[in-house]
VOLUM-879093 format. One line per 4 residues: for each residue x, y, z of C-alpha. Coordinates in steps of 0.25 Angstrom, whole numbers. Example, Ala and Ser with C-alpha at 12.3 -4.5 7.8 and 13.67 -1.06 7.14 Angstrom:
49/-18/31  55/-4/29 .
This chain:
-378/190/-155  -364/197/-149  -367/211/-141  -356/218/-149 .
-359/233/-142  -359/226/-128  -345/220/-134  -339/234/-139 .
-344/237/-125  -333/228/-119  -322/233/-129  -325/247/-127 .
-322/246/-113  -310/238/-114  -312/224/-112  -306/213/-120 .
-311/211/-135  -312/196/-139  -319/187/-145  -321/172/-148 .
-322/162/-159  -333/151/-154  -323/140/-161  -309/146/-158 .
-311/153/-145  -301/161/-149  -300/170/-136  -285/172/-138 .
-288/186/-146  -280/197/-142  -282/195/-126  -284/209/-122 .
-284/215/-136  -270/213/-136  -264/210/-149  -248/209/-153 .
-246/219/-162  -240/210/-171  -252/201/-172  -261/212/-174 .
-254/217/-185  -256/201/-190  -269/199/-187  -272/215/-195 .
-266/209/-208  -271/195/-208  -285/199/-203  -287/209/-216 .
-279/200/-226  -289/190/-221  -303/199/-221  -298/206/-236 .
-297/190/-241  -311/189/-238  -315/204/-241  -308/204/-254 .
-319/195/-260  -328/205/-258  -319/214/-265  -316/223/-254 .
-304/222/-241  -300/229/-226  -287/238/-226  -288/240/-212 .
-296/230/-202  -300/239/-192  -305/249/-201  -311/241/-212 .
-321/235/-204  -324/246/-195  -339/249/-204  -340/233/-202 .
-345/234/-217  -331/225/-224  -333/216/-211  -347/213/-214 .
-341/211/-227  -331/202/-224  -340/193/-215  -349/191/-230 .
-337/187/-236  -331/176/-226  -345/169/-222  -351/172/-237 .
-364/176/-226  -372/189/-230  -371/198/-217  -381/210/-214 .
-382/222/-224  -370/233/-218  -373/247/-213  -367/256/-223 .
-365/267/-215  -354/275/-208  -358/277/-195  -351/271/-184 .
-365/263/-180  -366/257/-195  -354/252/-193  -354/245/-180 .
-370/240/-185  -360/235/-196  -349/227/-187  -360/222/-178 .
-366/215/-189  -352/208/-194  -349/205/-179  -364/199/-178 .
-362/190/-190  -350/185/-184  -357/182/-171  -367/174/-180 .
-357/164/-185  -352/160/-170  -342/169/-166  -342/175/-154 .
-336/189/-152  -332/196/-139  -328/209/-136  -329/212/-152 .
-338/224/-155  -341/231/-168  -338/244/-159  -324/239/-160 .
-323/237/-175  -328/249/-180  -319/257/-170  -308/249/-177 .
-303/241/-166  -294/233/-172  -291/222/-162  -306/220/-163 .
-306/219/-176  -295/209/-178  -302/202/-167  -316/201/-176 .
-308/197/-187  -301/187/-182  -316/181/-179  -320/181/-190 .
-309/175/-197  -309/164/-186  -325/161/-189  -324/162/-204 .
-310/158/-207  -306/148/-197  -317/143/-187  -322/134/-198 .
-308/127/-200  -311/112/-194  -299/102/-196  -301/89/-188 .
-311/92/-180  -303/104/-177  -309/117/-181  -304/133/-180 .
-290/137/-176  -286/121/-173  -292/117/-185  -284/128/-192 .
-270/124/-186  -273/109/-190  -273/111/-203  -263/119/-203 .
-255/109/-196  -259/98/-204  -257/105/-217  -244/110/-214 .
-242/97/-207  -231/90/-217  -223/103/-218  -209/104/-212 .
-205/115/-202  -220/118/-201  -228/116/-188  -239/124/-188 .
-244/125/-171  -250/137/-170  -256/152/-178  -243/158/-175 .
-227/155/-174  -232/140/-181  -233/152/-195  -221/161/-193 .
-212/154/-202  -223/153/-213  -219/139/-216  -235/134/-211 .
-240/143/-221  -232/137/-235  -235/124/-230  -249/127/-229 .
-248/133/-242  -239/122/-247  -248/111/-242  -261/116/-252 .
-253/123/-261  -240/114/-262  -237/122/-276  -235/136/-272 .
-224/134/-261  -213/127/-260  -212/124/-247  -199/117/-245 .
-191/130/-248  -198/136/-238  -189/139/-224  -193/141/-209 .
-182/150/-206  -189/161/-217  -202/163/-213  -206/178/-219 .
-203/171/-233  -211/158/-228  -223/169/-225  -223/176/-237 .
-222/166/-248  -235/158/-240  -242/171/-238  -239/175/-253 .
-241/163/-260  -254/161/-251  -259/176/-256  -256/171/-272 .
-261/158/-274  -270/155/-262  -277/167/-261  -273/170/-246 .
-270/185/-243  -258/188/-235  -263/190/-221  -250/193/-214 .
-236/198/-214  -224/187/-214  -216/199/-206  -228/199/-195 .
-227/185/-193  -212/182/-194  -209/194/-183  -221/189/-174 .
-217/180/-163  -229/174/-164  -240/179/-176  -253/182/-172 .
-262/168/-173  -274/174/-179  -267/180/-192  -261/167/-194 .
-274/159/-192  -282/168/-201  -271/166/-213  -270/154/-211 .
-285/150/-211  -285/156/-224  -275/144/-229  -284/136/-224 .
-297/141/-231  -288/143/-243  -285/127/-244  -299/123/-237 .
-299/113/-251  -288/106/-245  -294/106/-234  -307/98/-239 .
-296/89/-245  -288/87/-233  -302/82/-226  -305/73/-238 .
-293/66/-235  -295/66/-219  -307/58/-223  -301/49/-232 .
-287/46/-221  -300/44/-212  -307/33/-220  -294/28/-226 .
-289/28/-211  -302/20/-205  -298/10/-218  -284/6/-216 .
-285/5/-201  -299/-5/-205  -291/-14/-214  -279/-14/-203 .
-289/-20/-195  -294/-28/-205  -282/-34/-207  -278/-35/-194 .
-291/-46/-193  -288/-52/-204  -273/-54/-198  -279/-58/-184 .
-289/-69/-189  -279/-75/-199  -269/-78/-189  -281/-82/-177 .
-287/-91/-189  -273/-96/-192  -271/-101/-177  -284/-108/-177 .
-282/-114/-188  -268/-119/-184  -275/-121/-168  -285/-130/-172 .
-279/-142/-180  -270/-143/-168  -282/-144/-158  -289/-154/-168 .
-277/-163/-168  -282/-176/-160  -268/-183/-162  -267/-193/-150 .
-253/-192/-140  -249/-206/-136  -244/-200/-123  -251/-193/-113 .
-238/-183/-112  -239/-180/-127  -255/-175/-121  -250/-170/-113 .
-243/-160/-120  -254/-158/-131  -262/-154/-119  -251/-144/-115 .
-250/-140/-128  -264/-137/-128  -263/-130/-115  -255/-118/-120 .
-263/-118/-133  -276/-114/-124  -265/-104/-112  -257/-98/-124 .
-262/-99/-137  -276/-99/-138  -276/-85/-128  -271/-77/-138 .
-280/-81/-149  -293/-80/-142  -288/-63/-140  -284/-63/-154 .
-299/-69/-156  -306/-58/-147  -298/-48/-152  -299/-52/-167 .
-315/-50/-165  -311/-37/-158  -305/-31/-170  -316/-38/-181 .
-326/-30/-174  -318/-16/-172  -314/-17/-186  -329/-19/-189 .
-335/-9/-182  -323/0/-188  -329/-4/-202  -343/1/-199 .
-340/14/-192  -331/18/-204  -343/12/-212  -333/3/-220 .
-338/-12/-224  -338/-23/-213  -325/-32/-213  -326/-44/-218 .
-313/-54/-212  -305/-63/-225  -314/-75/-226  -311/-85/-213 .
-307/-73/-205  -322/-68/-200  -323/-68/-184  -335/-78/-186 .
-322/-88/-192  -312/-85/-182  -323/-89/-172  -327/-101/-180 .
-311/-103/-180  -309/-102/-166  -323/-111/-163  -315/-122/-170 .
-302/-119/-162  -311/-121/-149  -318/-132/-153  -304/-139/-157 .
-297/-133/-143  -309/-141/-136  -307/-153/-142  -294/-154/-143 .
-292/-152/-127  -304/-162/-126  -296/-172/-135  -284/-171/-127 .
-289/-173/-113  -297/-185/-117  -283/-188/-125  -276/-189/-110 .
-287/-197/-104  -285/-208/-115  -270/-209/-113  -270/-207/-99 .
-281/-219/-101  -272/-226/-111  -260/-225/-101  -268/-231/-90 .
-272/-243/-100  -258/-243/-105  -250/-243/-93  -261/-255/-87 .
-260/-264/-98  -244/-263/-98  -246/-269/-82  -257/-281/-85 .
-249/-284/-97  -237/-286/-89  -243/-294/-78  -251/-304/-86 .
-237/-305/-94  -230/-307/-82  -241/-317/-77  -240/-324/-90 .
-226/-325/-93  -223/-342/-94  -236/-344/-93  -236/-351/-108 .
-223/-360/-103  -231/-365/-91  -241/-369/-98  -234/-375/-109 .
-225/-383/-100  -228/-400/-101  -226/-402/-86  -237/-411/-84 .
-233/-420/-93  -221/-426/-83  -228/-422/-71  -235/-429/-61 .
-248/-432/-56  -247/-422/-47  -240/-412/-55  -251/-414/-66 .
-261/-409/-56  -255/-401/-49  -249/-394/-64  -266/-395/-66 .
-269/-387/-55  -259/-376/-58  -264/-375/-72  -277/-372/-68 .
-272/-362/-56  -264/-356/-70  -277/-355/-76  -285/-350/-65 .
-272/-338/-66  -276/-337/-79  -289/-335/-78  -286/-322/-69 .
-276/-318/-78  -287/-317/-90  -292/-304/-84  -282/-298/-83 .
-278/-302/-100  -292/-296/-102  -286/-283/-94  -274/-282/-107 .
-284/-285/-117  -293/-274/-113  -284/-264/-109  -277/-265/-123 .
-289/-264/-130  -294/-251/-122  -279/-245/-125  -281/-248/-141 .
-294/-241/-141  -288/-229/-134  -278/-227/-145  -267/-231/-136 .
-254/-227/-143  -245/-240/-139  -256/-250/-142  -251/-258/-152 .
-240/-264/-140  -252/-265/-132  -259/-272/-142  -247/-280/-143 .
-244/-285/-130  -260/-288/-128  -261/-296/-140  -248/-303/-134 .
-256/-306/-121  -268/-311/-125  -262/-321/-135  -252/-327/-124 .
-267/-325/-115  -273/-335/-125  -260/-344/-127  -261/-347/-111 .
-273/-349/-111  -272/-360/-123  -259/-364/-116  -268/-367/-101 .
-279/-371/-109  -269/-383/-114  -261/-386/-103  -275/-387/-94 .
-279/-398/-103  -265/-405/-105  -266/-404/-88  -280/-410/-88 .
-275/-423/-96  -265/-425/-85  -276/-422/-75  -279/-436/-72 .
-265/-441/-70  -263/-429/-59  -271/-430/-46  -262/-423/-35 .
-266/-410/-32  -258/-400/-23  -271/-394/-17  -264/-383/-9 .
-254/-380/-21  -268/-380/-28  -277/-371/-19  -262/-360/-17 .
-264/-358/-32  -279/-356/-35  -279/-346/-21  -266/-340/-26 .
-267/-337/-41  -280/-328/-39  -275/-322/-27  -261/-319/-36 .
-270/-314/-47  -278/-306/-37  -264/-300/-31  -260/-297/-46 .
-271/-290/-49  -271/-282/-36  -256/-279/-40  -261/-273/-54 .
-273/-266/-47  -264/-260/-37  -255/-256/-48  -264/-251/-58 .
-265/-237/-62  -277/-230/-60  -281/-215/-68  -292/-207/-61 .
-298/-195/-63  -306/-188/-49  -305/-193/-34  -317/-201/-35 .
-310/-210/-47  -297/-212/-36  -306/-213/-23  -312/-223/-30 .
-299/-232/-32  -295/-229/-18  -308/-236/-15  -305/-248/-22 .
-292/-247/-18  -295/-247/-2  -305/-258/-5  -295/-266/-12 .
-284/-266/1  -298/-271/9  -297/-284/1  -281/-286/5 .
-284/-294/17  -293/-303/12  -282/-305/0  -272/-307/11 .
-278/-319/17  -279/-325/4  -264/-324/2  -262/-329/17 .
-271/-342/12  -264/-343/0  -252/-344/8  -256/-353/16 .
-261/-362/6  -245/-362/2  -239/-365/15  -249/-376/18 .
-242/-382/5  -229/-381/12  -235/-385/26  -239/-398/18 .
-227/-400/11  -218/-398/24  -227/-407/30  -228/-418/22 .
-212/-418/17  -216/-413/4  -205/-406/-6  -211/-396/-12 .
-207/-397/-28  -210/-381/-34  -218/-372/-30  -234/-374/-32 .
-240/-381/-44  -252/-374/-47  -249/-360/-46  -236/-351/-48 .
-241/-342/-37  -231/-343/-24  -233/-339/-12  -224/-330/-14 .
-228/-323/-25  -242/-322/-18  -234/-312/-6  -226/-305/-17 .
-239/-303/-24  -245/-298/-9  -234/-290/-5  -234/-283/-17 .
-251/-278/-18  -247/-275/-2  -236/-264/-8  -246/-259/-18 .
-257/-257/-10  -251/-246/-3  -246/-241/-17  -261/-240/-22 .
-263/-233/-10  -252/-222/-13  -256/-221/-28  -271/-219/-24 .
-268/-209/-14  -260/-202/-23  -271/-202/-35  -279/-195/-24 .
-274/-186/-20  -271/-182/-37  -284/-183/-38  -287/-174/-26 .
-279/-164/-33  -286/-163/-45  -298/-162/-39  -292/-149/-31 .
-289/-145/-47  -303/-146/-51  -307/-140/-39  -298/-129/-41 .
-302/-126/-55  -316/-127/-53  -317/-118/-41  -311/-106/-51 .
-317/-111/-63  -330/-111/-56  -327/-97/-52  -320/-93/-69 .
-333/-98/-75  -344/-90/-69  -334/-77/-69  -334/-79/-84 .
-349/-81/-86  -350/-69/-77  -342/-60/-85  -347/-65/-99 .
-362/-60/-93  -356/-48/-89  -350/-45/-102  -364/-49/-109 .
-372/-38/-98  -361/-27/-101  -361/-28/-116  -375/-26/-115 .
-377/-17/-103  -365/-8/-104  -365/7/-98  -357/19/-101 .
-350/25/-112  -344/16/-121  -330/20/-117  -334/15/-103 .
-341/2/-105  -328/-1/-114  -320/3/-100  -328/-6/-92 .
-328/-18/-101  -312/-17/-103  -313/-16/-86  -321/-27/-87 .
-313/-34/-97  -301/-32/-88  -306/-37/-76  -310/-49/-86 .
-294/-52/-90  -292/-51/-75  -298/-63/-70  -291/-70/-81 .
-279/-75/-71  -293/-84/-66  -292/-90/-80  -279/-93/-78 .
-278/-100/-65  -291/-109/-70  -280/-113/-83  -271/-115/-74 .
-280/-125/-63  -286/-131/-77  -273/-133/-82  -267/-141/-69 .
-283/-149/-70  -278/-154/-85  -263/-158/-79  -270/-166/-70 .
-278/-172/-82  -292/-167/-74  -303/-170/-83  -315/-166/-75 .
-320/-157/-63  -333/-158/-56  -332/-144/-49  -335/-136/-60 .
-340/-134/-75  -331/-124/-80  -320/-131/-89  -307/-122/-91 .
-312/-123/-106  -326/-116/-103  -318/-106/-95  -309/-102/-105 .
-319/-101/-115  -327/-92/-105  -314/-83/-103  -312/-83/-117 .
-326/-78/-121  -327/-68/-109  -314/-62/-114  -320/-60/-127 .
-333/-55/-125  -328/-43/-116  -318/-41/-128  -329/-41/-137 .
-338/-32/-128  -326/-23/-126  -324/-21/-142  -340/-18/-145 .
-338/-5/-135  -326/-2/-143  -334/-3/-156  -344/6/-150 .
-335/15/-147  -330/16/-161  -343/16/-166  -346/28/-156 .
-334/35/-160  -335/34/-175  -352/36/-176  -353/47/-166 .
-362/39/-158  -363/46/-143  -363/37/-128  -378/41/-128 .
-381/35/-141  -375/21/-139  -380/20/-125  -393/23/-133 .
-389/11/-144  -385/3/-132  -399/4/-124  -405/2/-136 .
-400/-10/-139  -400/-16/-127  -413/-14/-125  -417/-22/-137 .
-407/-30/-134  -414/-40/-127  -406/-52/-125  -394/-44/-120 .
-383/-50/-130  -379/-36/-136  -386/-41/-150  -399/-42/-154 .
-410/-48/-164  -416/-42/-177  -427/-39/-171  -423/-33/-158 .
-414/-24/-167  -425/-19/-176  -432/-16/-163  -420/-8/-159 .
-418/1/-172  -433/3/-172  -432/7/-156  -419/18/-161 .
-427/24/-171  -426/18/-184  -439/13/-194  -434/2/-199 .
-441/-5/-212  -435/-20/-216  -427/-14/-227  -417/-5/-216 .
-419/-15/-206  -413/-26/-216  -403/-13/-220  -400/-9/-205 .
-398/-24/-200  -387/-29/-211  -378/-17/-205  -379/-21/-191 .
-379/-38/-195  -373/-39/-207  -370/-52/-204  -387/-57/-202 .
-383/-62/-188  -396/-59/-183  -391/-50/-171  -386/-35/-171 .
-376/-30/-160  -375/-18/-152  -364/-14/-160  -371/-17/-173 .
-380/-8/-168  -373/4/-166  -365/3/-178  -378/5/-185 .
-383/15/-177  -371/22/-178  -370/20/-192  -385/25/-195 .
-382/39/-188  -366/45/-191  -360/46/-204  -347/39/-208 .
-336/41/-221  -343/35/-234  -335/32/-245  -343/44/-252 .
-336/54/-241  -323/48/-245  -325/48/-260  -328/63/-258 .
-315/66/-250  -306/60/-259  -312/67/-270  -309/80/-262 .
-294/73/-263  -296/71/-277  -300/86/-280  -313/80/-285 .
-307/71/-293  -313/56/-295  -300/51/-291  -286/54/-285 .
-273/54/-286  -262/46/-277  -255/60/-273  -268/65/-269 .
-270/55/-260  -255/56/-254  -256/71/-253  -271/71/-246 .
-270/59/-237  -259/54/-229  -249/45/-235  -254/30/-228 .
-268/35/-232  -266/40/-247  -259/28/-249  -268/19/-245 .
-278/24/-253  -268/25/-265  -267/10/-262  -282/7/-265 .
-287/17/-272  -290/10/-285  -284/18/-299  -297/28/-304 .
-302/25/-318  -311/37/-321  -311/44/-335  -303/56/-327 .
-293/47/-322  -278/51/-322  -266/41/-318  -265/38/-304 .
-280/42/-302  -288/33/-290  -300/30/-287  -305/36/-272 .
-320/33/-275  -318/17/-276  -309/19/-264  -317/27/-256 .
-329/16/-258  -322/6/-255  -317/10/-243  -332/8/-238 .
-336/-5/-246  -346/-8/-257  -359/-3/-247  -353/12/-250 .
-352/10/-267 .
């Protein structure tokens, strides 16, 4: 209770009277007990129009305010009037006691309802004062006429001034700042009027440069047809520099309790711009999914046929390019798509949480476009990326194969075609028939050296034969010319064998007539066609091309290589013995006068063609050499690649494994406000994205491993394939983590849910979440609600569990289980609190017209609702009439009927 004698104390001895609203703090009243002349004259005239608009319903009114209320009987009275509250019984008599008892106990109820009071007295208003008198009127028009104005969370004097701005708002020259010079040219006031009451002014004859008639036609036309008494003097405030605030405040708030109908409308439609407003921006998002998954659906379904295609190249350039091609699918075009993945899930489970906290029913994607599709969808496209680098690499092997073969078969093709070249002739020829004795034996004995050459050719025919047949059954693209040219050496093979076969036996019939034998001519050619054979071959094995793989593979043919240079001593002695065996011959010749007729008869070999043959494998000796060495040192450097990659992907792979751990052990264990943990895990998520110039250096080391066509690597277990598919998952488990804060948030901030409480939910649930996966069973989750206070019977646990797993996964979230925490303790809009505010629109109507919508809400609003708002069919209906109710049900599913 406020000590009014200890306050008339204080004014009698001349301090400050002041006082102060518990709301408005309004300490700016007459500093010093100062007040403008001017003013004071205002505030006299507004304050008793205002008090005789109240007292008049008691059938009584002031004259003069501080002489009317000196007895404190019509300020009692007035007090009854304006808070409809019966105050204590008056003193009726006329002493000056009676009528301070009398003011003390107006001045107590006012106390009562809040308002505190400073430096007022009832001393000061019995004597008349009259700056305290205006000063307790103006409280109490402030607590009963003013302080209960709330507009957007805004209350008092601001709330007044907003909706004073917002009503006045769309009218030119009018821009209403303030209580004062904002009023002066009266132009606020008709548009207020005009606003409500758009029939009794016409505002657009109204000009800025005249404000006394401005002032008079709203203060008149607000005095006859709203019921508003003219509180002040247009001439007051148009020769005031600046009118007194309170007088304008008080008129003013009695145009605002004059249209507090509106007002009730004007929050109806602030609901419904709210829910329409959570509507359209959810079907934005709705069809910005729809959008996304279509054209990410689209480009796996165009991806995948391409990765599927097993088409073979002929050339290992043609795949090579498939390979490159490939290469830029995985750097530049996959990239994108796996972010438009992650952040297509991002924005599916936003938008669901979005659904819940403005209670609207789940979303439910067009049928193909569900997230578990997409993923399905982009499991094929893996699948077929996998394979389809698989197919190409085992592609390159069998044409780099194939080439080998091809390239092999094209040189013992040509030497057997060269080695067989007028074979047929010689052994078609009927030279024995003339010849001698001595011819016929010695044609015999070149015969047999011809088929002892034969004989050593056979393997190499078998060579051909199997070499073609390994090239058909590699699909090699030229085979058919293959086939061709085998075919045509294996019948001449056969034709010369018939051919020797046949000139053996026509040689044996002669045998008998021929009995001289050139022995040395003889032993030269069996010691000098094997040996020519073995030097051939040698030739081909020194020529031969050779594939590895690893340093083992070439070390190996170095081996055999060195090994093979060993036995080139022993080989040259036999050619020195061959030699010899030649110059014997001519030592006999010489010796005995013998002209030598041709060269040797029982081999073609000469002696020359044996030192060509041997120069030539002395030249290609050193040639192996330098090809070896070469190989080596190749592979030397590929295994410096494999090295390389595996010291950094050795170092890559753990780093990931490490991270995803984390991420798991944070999403369970995190600390903090949520604000902070989402600060951290974007910190985190950073210095995430920042090691990703590691990623790159490994593509680019695996990149030079494939252009070296490296199939293998012993120094680590980490393909670049697992590491992408590691950096690929760690990127979107942190994205994922991220957006469950960010839907905590926004459960939070819509449900009203405090940091205390969802540390509480999160310790909870942690607690019973005993695997640590951030999800739990049924039974750990009925433990859960039980342990947070809920009695649970089967019915509301069946009820409870299809809102927080609609789906029957078997497992609930931490985010399911806010949601339903959230929802079982704050209210939300229903489509019953919608139906109600439109029908305020409506004027209790069952339904509402189109320029009710337009005038009420603004324009993209009111039209959106025009668009699907269905035409209203009830027995009152007039033309143009819609129906709200099916609407407003609607907008909240068939759960809400």
């Amino acid at each position: 209770m406020v000590d009014y004698h200890s306050s008339n104390n204080q004014a009698s001895s001349g301090g400050p009277a002041v006082y102060m609203d518990p709301r408005e703090q309004e300490n700016d009243w007459d500093r010093d007990l100062l007040l403008d002349p001017a003013w004071e004259k205002q505030q006299r005239k507004t304050f008793t129009a205002w008090c005789n608009s109240h007292l008049r319903k008691a059938g009584t009114q002031i004259e003069n305010i501080e002489v009317d209320f000196r007895d404190g009987l019509k300020l009692m009275l007035l007090l009854e009037v304006i808070s409809g509250e019966r105050l204590p019984k008056p003193e009726r008599g006329k002493m000056r006691v009676h009528k301070i008892n009398n003011v003390n106990k107006a001045l107590d109820y006012i106390a009562g309802k809040g308002v505190k009071l400073v430096s007022i007295g009832a001393e000061e208003i019995v004597d008349g004062n009259a700056k305290m008198t205006l000063g307790m009127i103006w409280t109490i028009i402030l607590r009963f006429a003013i302080q209960d104005i709330s507009v957007e969370e805004t209350s008092a004097k601001e709330g007044l001034l907003l909706w004073c701005q917002r009503k006045t708002a769309p009218y030119k020259n009018v821009n209403v700042q303030n209580f004062h010079i904002s009023w002066k040219d009266g132009l606020a006031f008709n548009a207020l009027i005009h606003r409500h009451r758009p029939e009794l002014i016409d505002y657009d004859k109204l000009r800025k440069d005249d404000p006394l008639t401005n002032l008079n036609n709203a203060f008149e036309v607000a005095e006859k047809y709203l019921d508003i008494p003219k509180m002040m003097d247009a001439e007051d405030i148009v020769n005031t520099a600046r009118p007194d605030e309170k007088a304008i405040m008080t008129y003013v708030s009695s145009f605002y309790h004059a249209f507090s109908g509106a007002q009730k409308a004007e929050t109806a439609a602030n609901r419904i711009c709210k829910v329409l407003a959570v509507n359209q921006e959810n079907e934005h998002l709705m069809e910005d999914y729809e959008k996304l998954a279509s054209d990410l659906l689209e480009w796996i379904r165009r991806t995948i046929p391409w990765l599927e295609n097993r088409a073979p190249e002929k050339t290992m350039a043609e795949m090579q390019q498939k390979l490159e091609d490939f290469r830029d699918y995985r750097r530049v075009h996959k990239p994108p798509k796996v972010q438009e993945k992650c952040q297509l899930e991002i924005n599916f489970n936003t938008l669901q949480t979005k659904l819940r906290l403005s209670n609207r029913p789940a979303f439910m994607p067009s049928e193909g476009r569900m997230v578990s599709d997409i993923n399905g969808s982009w499991h094929n496209l893996e699948g077929a990326e996998k394979g389809y680098e698989e197919w190409m690499l085992n592609e390159i092997r069998r044409l780099e194969r194939l080439d080998h073969l091809a390239e092999k078969f094209r040189q013992k093709a040509t030497i057997h075609e060269s080695w067989t070249d007028g074979k047929e002739a010689m052994l078609t020829q009927k030279d024995y028939e003339t010849a001698s004795l001595s011819e016929v034996k010695a044609l015999l004995r070149k015969h047999e050296a011809f088929e002892s050459d034969l004989a050593a050719h056979q393997d190499r025919v078998e060579q051909i034969a199997a070499i073609a047949q390994e090239l058909n059954e590699l699909d090699y693209y030229d085979s058919p010319s293959v086939n061709a040219r085998c075919q045509k050496i294996c019948e001449q093979w056969d034709a010369l064998g018939t051919l020797t076969q046949s000139r053996r036996e026509s040689l044996e019939r002669t045998e008998k007539q021929l009995e001289s034998i050139d022995e040395l001519y003889l032993e030269y050619a069996k010691r000098a066609a094997p040996f020519n054979n073995w030097m051939e071959g040698a030739m081909e094995d020194l020529q031969d091309m050779f594939i590895v793989h690893n340093i083992e593979e070439i070390q190996g043919l170095i081996t055999a290589h060195e090994q093979f240079k060993s036995t080139l001593p022993e080989a040259n002695k036999e050619r020195e013995a061959i030699q010899a065996i030649q110059a014997e011959v001519q030592k006999i010749a010489q010796y005995n006068g013998i002209k030598l007729s041709g060269g040797n008869p029982y081999t073609t070999i000469t002696p020359k063609s044996i030192d060509n043959k041997w120069e030539k494998v002395e030249q290609l000796v050193p040639q192996r050499d330098r090809a070896l060495q070469e190989e080596l040192a190749k592979q030397q450097s590929n295994d410096h690649l494999r090295r390389k990659f595996a010291t950094q992907a050795n170092i890559v792979g753990p780093w990931i494994q490490t991270k995803m751990e984390e991420i798991g052990r944070i999403s369970i264990e995190m600390n903090g406000t949520l604000e902070d943990q989402l600060v951290n895990l974007r910190e985190y998520e950073q210095s995430i994205i920042e090691y990703k110039p590691n990623i790159d250096q490994l593509e680019g080391d695996h990149q030079l491993i494939q252009e070296a066509l490296i199939f293998d690597n012993k120094y680590t277990t980490y393909s670049m394939e697992h590491l992408r598919v590691g950096w690929e998952q760690l990127l979107t488990t942190i994205a994922r983590t991220i957006n469950e804060i960010e839907n905590q948030i926004l459960t939070r901030d819509a449900k009203g849910i405090s940091q205390e409480q969802l540390h509480e939910y999160r310790t909870s649930f942690n607690h019973f979440d005993k695997k640590r996966t951030g999800q739990m069973d049924i039974d750990n989750y009925r433990a859960l609600l039980v342990a947070t206070g809920n009695s649970l019977g089967d019915a509301e646990f069946a009820r409870i569990m299809g809102i927080v797993d609609p789906n029957n996964s078997g497992a609930v979230t931490f985010q399911a289980f806010i949601d339903f925490m959230s929802r079982e303790t704050t209210d939300t809009d229903t489509a019953d609190q919608v139906i109600a505010s439109f029908k305020i629109l409506a004027a209790d109507k069952n339904f509402i017209m189109a320029e009710e919508l337009r005038r009420e809400l603004p324009p993209d609003q009111a039209e959106y609702c025009i668009a699907r708002m269905a035409p209203y069919s009830g027995p009152d209906a007039k033309p143009g009439a819609l129906d709200y109710m099916s609407f407003s049900t609607a907008l909240y599913g068939e759960s809400d009927l």
